[in-house]
Biopython code that builds the backbone (N, CA, C, O; Angstrom):
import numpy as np
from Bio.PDB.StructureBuilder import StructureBuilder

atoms = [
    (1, "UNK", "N", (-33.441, -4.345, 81.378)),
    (1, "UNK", "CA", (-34.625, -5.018, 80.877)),
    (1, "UNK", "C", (-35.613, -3.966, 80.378)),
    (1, "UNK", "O", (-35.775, -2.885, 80.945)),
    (2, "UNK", "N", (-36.200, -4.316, 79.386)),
    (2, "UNK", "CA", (-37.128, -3.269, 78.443)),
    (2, "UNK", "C", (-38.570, -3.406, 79.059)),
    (2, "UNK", "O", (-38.610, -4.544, 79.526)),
    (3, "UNK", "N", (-39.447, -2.945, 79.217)),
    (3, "UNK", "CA", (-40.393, -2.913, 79.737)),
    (3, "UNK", "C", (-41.726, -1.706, 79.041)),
    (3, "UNK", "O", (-41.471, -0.502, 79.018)),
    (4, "UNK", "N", (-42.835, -2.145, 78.619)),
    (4, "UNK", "CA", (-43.339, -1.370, 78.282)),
    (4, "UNK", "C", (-44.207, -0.678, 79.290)),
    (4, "UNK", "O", (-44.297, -1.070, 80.453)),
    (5, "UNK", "N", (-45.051, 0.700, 78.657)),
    (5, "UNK", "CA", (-45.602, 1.254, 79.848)),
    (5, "UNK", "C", (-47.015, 0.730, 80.524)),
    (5, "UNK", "O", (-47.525, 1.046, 81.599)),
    (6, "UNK", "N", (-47.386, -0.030, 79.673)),
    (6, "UNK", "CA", (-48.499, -1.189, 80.650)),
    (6, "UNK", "C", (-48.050, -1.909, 81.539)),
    (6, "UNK", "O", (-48.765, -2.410, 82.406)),
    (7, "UNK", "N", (-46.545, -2.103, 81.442)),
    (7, "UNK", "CA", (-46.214, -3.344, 82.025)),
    (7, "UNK", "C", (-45.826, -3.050, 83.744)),
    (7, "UNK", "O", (-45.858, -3.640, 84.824)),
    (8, "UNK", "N", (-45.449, -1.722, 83.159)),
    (8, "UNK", "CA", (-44.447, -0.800, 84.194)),
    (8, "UNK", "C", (-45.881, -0.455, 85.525)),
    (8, "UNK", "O", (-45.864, -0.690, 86.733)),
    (9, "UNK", "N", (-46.708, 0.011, 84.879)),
    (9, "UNK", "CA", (-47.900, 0.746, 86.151)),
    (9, "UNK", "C", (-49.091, 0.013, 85.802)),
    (9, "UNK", "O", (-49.765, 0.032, 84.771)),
    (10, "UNK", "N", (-49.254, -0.874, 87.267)),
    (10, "UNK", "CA", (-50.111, -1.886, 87.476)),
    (10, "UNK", "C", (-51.624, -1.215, 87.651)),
    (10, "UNK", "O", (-52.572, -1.289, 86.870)),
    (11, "UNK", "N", (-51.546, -0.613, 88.788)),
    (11, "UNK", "CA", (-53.012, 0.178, 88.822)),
    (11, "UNK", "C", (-52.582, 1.412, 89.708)),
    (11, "UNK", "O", (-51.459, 1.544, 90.195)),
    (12, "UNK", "N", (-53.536, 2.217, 89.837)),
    (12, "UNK", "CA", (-53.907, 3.193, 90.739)),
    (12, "UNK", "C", (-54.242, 2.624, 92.600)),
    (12, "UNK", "O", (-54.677, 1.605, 93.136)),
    (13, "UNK", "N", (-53.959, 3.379, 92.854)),
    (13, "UNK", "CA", (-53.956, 2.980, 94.671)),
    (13, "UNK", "C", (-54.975, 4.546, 95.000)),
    (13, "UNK", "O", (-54.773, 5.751, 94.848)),
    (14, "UNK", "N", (-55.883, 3.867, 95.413)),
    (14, "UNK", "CA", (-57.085, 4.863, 95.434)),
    (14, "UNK", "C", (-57.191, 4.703, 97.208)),
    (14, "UNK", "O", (-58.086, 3.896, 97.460)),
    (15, "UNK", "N", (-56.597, 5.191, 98.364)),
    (15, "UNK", "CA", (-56.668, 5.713, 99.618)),
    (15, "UNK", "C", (-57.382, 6.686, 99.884)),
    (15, "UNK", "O", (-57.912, 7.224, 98.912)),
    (16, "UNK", "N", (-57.605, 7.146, 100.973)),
    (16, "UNK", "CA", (-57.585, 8.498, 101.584)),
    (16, "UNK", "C", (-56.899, 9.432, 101.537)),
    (16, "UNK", "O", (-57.123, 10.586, 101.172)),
    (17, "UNK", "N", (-55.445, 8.622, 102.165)),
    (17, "UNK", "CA", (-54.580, 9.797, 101.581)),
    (17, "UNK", "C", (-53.757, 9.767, 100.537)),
    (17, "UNK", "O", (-52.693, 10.386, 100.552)),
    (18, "UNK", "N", (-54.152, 9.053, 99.524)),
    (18, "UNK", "CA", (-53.720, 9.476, 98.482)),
    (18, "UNK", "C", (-54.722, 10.318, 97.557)),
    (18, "UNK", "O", (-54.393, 10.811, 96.478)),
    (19, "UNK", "N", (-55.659, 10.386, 97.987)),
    (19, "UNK", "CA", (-56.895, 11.213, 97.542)),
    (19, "UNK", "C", (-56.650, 12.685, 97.584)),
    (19, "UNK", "O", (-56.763, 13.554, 96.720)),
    (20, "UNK", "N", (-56.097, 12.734, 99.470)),
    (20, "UNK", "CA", (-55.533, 14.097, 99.841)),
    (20, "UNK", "C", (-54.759, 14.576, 99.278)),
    (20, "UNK", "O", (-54.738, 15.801, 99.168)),
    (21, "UNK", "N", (-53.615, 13.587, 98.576)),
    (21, "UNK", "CA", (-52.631, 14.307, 98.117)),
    (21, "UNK", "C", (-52.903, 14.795, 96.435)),
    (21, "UNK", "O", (-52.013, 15.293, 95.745)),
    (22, "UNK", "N", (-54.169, 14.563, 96.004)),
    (22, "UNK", "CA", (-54.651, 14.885, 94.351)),
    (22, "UNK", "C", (-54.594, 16.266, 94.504)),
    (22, "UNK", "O", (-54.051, 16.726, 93.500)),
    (23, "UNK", "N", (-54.922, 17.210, 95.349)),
    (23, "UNK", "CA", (-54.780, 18.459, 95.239)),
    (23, "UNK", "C", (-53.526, 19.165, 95.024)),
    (23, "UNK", "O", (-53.425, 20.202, 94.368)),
    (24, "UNK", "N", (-52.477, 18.492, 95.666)),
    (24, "UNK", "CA", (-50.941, 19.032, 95.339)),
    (24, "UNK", "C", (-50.157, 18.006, 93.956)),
    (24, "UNK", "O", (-49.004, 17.577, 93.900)),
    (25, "UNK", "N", (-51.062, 17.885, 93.162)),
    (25, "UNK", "CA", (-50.270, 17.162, 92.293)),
    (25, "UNK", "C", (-49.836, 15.971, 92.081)),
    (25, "UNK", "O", (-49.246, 15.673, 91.042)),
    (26, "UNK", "N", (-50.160, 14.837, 93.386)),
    (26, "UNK", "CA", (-49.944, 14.003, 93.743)),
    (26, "UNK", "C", (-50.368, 12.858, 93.084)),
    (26, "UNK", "O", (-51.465, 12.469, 93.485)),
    (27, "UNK", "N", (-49.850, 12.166, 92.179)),
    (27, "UNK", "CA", (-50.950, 10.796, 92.005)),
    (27, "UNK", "C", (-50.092, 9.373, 92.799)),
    (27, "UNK", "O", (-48.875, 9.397, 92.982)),
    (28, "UNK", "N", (-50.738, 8.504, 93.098)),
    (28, "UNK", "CA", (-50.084, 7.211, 93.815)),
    (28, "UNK", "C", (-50.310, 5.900, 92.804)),
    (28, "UNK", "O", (-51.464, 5.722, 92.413)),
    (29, "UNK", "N", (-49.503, 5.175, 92.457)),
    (29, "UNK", "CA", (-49.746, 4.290, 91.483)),
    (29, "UNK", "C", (-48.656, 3.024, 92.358)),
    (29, "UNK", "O", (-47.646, 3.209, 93.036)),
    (30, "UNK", "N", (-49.513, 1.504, 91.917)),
    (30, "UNK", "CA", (-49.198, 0.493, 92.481)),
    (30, "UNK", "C", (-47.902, -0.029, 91.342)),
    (30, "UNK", "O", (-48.480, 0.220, 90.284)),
    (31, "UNK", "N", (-46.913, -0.433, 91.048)),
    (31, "UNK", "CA", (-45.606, -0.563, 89.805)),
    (31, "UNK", "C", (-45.239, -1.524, 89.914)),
    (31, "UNK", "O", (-45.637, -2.320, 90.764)),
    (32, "UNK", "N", (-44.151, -1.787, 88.873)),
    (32, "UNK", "CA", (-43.926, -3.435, 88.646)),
    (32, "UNK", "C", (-42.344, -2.852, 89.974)),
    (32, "UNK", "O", (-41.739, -1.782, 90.049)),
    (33, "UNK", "N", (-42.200, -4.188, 90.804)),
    (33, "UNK", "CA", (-41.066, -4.367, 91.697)),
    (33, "UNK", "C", (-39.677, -4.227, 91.027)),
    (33, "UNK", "O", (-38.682, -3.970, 91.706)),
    (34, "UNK", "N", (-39.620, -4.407, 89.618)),
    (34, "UNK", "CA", (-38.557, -4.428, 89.053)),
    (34, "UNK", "C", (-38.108, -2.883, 88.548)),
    (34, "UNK", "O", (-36.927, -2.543, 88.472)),
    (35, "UNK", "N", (-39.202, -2.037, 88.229)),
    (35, "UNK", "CA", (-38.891, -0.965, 87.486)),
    (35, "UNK", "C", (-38.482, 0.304, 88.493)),
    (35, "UNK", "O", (-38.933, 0.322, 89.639)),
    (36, "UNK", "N", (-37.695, 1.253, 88.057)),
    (36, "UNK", "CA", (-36.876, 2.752, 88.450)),
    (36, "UNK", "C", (-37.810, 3.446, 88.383)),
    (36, "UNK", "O", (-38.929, 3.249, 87.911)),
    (37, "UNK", "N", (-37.138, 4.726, 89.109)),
    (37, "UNK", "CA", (-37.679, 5.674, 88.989)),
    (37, "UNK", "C", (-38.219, 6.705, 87.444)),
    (37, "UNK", "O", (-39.229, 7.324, 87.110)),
    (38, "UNK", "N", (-36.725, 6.377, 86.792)),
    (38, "UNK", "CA", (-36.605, 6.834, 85.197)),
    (38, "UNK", "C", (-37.604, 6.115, 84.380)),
    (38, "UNK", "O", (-37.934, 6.692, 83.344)),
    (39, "UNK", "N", (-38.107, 5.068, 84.614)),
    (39, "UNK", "CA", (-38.995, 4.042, 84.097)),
    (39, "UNK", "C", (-40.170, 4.214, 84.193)),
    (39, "UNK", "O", (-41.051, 3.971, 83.369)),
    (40, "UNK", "N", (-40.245, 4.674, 85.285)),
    (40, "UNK", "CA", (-42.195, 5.245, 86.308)),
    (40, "UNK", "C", (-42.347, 6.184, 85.261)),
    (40, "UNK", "O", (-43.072, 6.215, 84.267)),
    (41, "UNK", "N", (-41.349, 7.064, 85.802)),
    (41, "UNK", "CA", (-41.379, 8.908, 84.838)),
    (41, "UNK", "C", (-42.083, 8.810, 83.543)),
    (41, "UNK", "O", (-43.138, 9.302, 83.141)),
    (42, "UNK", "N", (-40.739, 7.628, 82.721)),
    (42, "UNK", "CA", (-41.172, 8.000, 80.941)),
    (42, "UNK", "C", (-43.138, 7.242, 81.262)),
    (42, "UNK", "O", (-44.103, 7.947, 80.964)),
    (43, "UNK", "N", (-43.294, 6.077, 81.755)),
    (43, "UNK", "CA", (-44.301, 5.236, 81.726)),
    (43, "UNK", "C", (-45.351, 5.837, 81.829)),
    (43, "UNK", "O", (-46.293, 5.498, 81.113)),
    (44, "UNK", "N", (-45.488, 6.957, 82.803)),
    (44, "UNK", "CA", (-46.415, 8.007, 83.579)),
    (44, "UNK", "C", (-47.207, 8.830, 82.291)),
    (44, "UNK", "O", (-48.384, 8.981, 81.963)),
    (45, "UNK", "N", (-45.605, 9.362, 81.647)),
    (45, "UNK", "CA", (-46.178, 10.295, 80.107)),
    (45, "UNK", "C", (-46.378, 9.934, 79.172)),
    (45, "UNK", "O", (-46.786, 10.477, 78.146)),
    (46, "UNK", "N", (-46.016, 8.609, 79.499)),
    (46, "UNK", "CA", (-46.312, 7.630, 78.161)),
    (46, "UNK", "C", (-47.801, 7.477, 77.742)),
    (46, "UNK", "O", (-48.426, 7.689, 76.703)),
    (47, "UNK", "N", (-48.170, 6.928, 79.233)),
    (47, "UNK", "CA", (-49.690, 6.491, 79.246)),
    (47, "UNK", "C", (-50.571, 7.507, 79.488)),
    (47, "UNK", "O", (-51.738, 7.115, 79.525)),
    (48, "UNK", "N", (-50.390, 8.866, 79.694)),
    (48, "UNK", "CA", (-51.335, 9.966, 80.068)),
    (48, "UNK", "C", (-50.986, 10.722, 79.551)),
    (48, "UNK", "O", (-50.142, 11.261, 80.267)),
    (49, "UNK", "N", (-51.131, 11.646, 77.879)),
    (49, "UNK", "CA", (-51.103, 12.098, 77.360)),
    (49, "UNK", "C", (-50.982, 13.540, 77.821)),
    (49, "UNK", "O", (-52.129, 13.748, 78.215)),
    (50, "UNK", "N", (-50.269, 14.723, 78.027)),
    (50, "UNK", "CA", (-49.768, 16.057, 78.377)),
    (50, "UNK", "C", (-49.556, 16.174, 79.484)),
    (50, "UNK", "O", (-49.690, 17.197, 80.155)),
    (51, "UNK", "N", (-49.047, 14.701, 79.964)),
    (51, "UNK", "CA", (-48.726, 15.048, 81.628)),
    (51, "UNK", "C", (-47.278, 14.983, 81.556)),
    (51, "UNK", "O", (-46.642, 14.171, 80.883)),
    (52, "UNK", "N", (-46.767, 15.963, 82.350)),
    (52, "UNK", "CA", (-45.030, 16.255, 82.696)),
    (52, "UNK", "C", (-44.660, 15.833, 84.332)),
    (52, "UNK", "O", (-44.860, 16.423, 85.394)),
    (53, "UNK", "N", (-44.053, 14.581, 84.008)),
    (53, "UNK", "CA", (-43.918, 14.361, 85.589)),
    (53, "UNK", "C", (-42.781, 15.247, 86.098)),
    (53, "UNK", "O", (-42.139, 15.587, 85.104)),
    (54, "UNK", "N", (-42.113, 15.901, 87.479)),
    (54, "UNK", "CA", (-41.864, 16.293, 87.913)),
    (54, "UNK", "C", (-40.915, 15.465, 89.101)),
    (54, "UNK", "O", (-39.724, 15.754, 89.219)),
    (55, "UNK", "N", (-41.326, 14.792, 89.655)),
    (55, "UNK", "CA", (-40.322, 13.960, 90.468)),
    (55, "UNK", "C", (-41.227, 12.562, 90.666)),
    (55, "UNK", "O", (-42.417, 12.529, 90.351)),
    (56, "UNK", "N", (-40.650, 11.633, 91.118)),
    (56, "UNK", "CA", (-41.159, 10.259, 91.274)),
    (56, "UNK", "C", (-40.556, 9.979, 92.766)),
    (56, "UNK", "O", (-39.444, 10.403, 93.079)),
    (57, "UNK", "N", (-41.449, 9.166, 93.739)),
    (57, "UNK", "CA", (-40.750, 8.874, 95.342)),
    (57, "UNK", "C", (-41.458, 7.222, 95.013)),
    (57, "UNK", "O", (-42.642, 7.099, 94.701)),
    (58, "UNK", "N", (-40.764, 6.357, 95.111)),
    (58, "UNK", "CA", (-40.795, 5.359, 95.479)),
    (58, "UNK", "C", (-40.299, 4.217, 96.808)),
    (58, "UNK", "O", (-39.322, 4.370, 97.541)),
    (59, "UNK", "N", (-41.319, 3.041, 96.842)),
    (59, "UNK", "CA", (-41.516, 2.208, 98.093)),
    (59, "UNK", "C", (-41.675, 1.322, 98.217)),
    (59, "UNK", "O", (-42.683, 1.016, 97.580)),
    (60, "UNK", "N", (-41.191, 0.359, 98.820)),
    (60, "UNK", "CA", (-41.394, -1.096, 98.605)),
    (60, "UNK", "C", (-42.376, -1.108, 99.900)),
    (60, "UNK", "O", (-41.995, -0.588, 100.949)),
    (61, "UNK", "N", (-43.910, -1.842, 99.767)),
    (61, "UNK", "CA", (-44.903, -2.183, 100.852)),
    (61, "UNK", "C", (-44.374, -3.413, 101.032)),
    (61, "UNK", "O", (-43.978, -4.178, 100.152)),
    (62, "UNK", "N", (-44.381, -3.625, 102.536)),
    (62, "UNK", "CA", (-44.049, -5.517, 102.972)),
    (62, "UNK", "C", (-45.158, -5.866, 102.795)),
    (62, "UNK", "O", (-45.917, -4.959, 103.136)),
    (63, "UNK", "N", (-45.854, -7.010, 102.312)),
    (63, "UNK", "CA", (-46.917, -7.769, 102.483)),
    (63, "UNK", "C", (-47.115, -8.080, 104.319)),
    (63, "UNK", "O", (-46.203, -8.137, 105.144)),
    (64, "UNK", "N", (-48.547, -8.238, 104.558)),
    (64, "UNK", "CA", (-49.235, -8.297, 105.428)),
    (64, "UNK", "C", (-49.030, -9.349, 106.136)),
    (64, "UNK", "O", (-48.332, -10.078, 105.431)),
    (65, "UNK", "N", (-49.282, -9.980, 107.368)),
    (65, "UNK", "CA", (-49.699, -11.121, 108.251)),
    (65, "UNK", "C", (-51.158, -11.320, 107.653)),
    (65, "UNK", "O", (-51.833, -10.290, 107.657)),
    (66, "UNK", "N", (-51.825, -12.568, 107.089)),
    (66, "UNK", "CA", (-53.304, -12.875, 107.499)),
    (66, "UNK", "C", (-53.499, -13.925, 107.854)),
    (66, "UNK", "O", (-52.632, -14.771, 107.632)),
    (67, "UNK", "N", (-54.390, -14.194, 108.362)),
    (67, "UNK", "CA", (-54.387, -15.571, 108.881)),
    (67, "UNK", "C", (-56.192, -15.890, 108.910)),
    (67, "UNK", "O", (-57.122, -15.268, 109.423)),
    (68, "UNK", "N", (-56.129, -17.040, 108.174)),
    (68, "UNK", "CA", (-57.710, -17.609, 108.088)),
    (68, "UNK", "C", (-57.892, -19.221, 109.218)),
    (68, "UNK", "O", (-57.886, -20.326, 108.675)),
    (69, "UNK", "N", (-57.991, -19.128, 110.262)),
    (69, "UNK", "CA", (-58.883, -20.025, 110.910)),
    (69, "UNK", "C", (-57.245, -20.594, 111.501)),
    (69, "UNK", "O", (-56.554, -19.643, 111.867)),
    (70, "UNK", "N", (-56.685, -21.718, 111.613)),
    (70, "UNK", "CA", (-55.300, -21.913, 111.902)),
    (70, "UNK", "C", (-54.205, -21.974, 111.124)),
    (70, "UNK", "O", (-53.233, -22.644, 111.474)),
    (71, "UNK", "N", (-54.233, -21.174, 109.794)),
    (71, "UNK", "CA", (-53.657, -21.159, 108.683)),
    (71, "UNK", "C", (-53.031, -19.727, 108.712)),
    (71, "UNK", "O", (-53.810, -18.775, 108.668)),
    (72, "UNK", "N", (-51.632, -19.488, 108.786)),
    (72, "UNK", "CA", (-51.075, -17.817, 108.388)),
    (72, "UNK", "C", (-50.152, -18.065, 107.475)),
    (72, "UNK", "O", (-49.341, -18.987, 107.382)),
    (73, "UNK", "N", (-50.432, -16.840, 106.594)),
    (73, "UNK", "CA", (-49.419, -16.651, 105.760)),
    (73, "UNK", "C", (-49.485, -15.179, 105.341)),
    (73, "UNK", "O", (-50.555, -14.646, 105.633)),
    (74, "UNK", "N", (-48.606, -14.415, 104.738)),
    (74, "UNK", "CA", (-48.469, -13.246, 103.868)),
    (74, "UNK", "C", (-49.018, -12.722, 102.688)),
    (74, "UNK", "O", (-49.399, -13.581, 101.894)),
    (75, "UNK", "N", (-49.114, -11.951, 102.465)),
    (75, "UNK", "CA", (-49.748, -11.063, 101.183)),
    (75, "UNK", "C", (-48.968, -10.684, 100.778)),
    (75, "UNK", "O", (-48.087, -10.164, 101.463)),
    (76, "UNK", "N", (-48.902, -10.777, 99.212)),
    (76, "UNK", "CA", (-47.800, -10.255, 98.186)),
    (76, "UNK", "C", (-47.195, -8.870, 98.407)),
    (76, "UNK", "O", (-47.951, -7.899, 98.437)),
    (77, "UNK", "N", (-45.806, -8.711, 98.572)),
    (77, "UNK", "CA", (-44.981, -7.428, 98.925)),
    (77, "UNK", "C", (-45.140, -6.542, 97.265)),
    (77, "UNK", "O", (-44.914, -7.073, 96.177)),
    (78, "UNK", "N", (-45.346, -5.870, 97.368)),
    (78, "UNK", "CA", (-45.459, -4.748, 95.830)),
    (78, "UNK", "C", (-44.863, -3.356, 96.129)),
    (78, "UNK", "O", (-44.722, -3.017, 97.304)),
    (79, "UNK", "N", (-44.496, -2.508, 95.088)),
    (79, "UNK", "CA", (-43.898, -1.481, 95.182)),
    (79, "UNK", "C", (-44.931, -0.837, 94.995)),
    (79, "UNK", "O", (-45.968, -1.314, 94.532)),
    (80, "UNK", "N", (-44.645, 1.107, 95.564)),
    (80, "UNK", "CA", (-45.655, 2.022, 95.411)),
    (80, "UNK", "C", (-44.872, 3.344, 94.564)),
    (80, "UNK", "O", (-43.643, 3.391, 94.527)),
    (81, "UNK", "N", (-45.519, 4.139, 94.060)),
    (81, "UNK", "CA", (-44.736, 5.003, 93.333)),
    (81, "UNK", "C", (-45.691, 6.174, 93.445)),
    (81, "UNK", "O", (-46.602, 6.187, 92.616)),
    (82, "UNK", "N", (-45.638, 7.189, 94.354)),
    (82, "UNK", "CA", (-45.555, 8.740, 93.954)),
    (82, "UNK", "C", (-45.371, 9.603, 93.421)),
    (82, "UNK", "O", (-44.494, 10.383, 93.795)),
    (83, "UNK", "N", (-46.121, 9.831, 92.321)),
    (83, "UNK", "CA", (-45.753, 10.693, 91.037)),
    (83, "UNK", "C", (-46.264, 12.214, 91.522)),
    (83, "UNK", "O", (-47.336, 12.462, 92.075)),
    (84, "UNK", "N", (-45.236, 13.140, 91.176)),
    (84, "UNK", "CA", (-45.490, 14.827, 91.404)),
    (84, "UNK", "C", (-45.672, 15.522, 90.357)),
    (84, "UNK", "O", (-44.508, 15.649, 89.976)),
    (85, "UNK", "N", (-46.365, 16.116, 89.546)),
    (85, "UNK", "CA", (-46.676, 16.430, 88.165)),
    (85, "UNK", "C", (-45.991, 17.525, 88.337)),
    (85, "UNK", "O", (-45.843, 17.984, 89.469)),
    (86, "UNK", "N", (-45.460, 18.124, 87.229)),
    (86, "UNK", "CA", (-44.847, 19.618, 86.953)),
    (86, "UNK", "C", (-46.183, 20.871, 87.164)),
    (86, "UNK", "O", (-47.411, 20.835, 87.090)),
    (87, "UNK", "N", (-45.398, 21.680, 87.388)),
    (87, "UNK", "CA", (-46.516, 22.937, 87.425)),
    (87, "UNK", "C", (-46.935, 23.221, 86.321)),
    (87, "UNK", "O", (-45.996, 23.440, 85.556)),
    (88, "UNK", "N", (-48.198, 23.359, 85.718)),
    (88, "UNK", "CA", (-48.379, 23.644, 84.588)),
    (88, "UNK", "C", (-49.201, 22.446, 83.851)),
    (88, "UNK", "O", (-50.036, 22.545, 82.953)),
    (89, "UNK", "N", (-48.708, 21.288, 84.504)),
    (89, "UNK", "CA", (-49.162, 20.064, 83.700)),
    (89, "UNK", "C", (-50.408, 19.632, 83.527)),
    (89, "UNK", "O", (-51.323, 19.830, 84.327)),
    (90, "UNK", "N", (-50.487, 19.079, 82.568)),
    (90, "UNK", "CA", (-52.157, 18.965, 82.318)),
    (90, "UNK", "C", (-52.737, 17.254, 83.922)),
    (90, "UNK", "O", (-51.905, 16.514, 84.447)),
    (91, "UNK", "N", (-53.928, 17.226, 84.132)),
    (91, "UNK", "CA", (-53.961, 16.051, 85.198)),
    (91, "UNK", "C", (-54.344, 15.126, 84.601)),
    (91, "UNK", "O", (-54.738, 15.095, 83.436)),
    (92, "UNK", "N", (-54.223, 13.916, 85.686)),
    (92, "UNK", "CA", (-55.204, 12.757, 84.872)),
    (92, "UNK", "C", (-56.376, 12.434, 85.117)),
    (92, "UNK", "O", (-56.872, 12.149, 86.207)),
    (93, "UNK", "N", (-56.991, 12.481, 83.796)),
    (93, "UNK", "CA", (-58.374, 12.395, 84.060)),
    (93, "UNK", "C", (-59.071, 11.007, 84.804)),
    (93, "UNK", "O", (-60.167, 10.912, 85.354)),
    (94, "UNK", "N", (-58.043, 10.009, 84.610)),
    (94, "UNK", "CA", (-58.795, 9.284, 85.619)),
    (94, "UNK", "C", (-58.921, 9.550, 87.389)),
    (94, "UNK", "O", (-59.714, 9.057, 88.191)),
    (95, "UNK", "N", (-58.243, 10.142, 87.514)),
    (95, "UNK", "CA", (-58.384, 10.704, 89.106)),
    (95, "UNK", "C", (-59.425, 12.277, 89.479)),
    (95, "UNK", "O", (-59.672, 12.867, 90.530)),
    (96, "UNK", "N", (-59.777, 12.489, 88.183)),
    (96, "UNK", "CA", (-60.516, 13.897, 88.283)),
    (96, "UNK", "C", (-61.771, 14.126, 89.251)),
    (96, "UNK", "O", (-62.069, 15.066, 89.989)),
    (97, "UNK", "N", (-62.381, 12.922, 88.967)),
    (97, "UNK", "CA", (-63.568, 12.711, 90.052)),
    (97, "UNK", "C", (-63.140, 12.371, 91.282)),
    (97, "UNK", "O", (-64.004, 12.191, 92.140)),
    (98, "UNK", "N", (-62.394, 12.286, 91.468)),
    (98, "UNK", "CA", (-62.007, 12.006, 93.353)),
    (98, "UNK", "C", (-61.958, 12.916, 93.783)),
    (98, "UNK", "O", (-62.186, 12.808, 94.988)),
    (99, "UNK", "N", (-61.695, 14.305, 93.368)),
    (99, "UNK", "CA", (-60.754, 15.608, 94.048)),
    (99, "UNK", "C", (-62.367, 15.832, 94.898)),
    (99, "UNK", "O", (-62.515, 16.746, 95.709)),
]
sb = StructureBuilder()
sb.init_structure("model")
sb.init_model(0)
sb.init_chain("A")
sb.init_seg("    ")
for serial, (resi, resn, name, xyz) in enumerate(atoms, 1):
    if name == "N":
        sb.init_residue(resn, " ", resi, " ")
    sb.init_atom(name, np.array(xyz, "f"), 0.0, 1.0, " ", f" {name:<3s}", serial, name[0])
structure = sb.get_structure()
């Protein structure tokens, strides 16, 4: 299935420790459940102009327990994707102000 690179990387996952990990190259991005690793990669350089990804670690999050008053149910399960930039690579500027 073809997928473009909007389609592929939903948003940024802005943590703590994914904050920590901006210093080693690290960015954390929330992805579509359907898409690869090879898919993240091209999507990554697609959408951020002189960035060279380097490796990709991906994760499927289980959705949550919540429960409002006598009512429980789950929160949507989504994938997570760990992008490692090459040495050398330019960053993304949307994460520049966090460091």
């Amino acid at each position: 299935m073809q997928f473009i690179p909007q389609d592929i990387i939903i948003s940024p996952v802005i943590t703590e420790r994914s904050t920590d990990n901006l210093t080693q190259g690290k960015y954390t991005f929330k992805v579509d459940k359907r898409a690869n690793k090879i898919e993240i990669k091209k999507a990554v350089e697609a959408l951020f102009a002189g960035v060279k990804v380097a490796k990709v670690n991906t994760m499927n999050v289980k959705g949550q327990l919540r429960r409002q008053r006598m009512k429980q149910g789950y929160t949507a399960s989504w994938k997570k994707a760990i992008v490692t930039l090459a040495e050398g690579s330019k960053t993304i500027e949307f994460f520049d102000g966090m460091v």
